[in-house]
N, C-alpha and C positions, 0 to 999 in steps of 0.2 A: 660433239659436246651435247648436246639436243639429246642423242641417242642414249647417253649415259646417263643423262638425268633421267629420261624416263625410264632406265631400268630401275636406278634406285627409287625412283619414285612408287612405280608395281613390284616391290621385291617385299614391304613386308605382307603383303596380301595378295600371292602370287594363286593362290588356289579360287580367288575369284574370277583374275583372269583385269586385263585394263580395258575392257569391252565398255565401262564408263564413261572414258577420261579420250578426249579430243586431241590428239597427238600434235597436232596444228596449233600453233601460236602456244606451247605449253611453255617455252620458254620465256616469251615475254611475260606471262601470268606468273611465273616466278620471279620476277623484278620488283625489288621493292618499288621503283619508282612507276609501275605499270597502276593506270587506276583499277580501284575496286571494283571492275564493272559486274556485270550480268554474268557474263563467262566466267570469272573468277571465284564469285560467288559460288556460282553452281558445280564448279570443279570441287572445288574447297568442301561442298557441301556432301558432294559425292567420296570424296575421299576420307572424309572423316566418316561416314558411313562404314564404307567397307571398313576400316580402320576400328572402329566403334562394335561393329556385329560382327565380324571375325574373331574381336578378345573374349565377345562376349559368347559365343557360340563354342569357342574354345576352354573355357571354364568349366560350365556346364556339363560338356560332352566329355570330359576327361574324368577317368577313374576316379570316382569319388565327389566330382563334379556335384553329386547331390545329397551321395550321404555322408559325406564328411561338411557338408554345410549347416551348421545351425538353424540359417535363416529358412534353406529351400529343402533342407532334406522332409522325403516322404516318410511320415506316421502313420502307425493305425489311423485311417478315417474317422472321425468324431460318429459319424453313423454305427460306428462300429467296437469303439470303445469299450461298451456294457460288455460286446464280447470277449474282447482280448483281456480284460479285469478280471473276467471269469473263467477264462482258461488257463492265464497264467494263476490265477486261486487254484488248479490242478493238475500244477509241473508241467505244463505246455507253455512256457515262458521263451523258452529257449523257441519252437517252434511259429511264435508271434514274429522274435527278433529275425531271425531268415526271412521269414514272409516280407517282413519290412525292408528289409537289404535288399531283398530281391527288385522291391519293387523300384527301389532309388537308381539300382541298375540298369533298369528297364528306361527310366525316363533319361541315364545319362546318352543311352544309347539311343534312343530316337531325337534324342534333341540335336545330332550332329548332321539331320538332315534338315535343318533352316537354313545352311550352306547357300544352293541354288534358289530358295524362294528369297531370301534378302537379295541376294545383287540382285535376281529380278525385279524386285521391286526400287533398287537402286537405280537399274537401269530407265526404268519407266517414269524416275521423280522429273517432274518438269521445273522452269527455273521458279514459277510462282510456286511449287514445291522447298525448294530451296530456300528461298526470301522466307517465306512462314517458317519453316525451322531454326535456321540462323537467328530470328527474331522473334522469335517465340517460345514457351517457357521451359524451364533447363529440361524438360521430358519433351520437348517436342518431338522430334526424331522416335523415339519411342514409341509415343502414337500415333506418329504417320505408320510406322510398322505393324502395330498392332491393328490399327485397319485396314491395312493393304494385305497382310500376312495371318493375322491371326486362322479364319475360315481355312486355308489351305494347309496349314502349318495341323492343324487337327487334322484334317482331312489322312495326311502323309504320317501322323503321329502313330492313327489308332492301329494298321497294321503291325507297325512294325514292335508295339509297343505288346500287340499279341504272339505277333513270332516269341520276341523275347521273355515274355513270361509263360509261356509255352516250353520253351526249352530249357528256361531256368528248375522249373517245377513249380511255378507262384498260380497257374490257375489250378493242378491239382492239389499244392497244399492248400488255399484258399478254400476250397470246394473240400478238405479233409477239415480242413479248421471251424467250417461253417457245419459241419455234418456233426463234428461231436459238441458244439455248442449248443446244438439244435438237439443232442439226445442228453443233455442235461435237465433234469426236471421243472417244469414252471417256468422254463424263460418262454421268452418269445423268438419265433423263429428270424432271422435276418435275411434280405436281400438286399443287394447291393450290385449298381455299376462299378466292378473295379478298373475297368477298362478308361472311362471318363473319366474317374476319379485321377488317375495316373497322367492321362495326355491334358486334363487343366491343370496340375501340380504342373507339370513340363512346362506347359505354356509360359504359366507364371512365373517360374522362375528364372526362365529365360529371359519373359522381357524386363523382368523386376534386375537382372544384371546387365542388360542391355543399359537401361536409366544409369546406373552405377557407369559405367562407361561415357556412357555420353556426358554426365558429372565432368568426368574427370577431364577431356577433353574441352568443355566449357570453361572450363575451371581452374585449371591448373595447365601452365603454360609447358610444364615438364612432358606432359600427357600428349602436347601437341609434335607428333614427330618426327613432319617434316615440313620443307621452308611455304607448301601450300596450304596449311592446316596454321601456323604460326600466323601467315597475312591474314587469314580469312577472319579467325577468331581473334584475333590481339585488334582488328581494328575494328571491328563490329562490337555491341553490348546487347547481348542476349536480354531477352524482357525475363521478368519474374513474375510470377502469377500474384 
């Protein structure tokens, strides 16, 4: 019996792996009548994790993931603006819109390697880790993530974020887009990191859905879903800032 709860229990988060969760006493922790201790806590705390950055990472990383978002899809760069005003002024309009797709592309495809750095950092949460989140404001989790992960999550971004606009053609339209702006009269020349510009777009809007996630699981008891995520949070009150 043991053995089947903790399949269903690793099965909707099977690509992280249950390398978290303490196979020992997991039965009792799902009893209602078992207290809320430390263990339970921290299980709970870890499972809604995986559960939490797995939806969120799955969003993101899927087709469209950013540029069919309102909120995270990637624009012209405000740096950059005056230019693309001024090209589409010269039937380069069409040529802006690619650039732009390409680049949303680009951030959907690197952001599906936060995969292996969240459960590591899942794995590494200690239980005064847990208690601060549990009890602390509806973004905690969030940014336990963002300072454990951010630095690394760049790190792993920026390659792949150049393979993919590499092969897309976004750093030679980019460098064609920037050449005939620049042989338009009386402007001023541009330079820009589009590299950066593209792996802090990712960033944020990864963890900006991560929040949305952990919402919902705070939040909404539907979200919670299963019977270790139900104890943990139905009997706990998250603080609010």
């Amino acid at each position: 019996m043991l053995t089947r709860r903790l399949v269903l229990l690793c099965f909707p988060f099977l690509f992280l792996g249950c390398a978290s969760f303490d196979a020992a006493g997991l039965g009792d922790l799902l009893e209602a009548a078992a207290p809320l201790d430390e263990a339970t806590v921290a299980s709970g705390l870890r499972e809604a994790l995986d559960v939490g950055t797995g939806r969120a990472i799955a969003t993101v990383s899927a087709e469209g993931g950013f540029a069919q978002d309102a909120v995270h899809r990637l624009v012209m760069p405000e740096q950059l603006q005056t230019m693309a005003s001024r090209l589409r002024s010269v039937g380069l309009g069409d040529e802006v819109d690619r650039f732009e797709a390409q680049m949303n592309t680009a951030a959907e495809q690197a952001a599906g390697l936060a995969f292996d750095v969240f459960a590591g950092a899942i794995r590494d949460m200690t239980i005064q880790d847990a208690f601060s989140i549990l009890n602390g404001p509806q973004d905690a989790a969030t940014l336990y993530f963002r300072d454990r992960t951010q630095t690394e999550l760049a790190i792993r971004f920026g390659p792949v974020v150049d393979n993919v606009m590499n092969e897309l053609g976004v750093v030679r339209l980019y460098g064609d887009l920037v050449s005939r702006y620049n042989s338009i009269p009386l402007v001023r020349g541009v330079e820009f990191d589009l590299q950066a510009y593209v792996v802090s777009r990712t960033l944020d809007g990864l963890f900006q859905t991560l929040a949305l996630e952990e919402a919902r699981i705070r939040q909404d008891p539907v979200a919670r879903t299963t019977r270790l995520l139900q104890r943990v949070f139905g009997s706990v009150q998250p603080a609010t800032r």
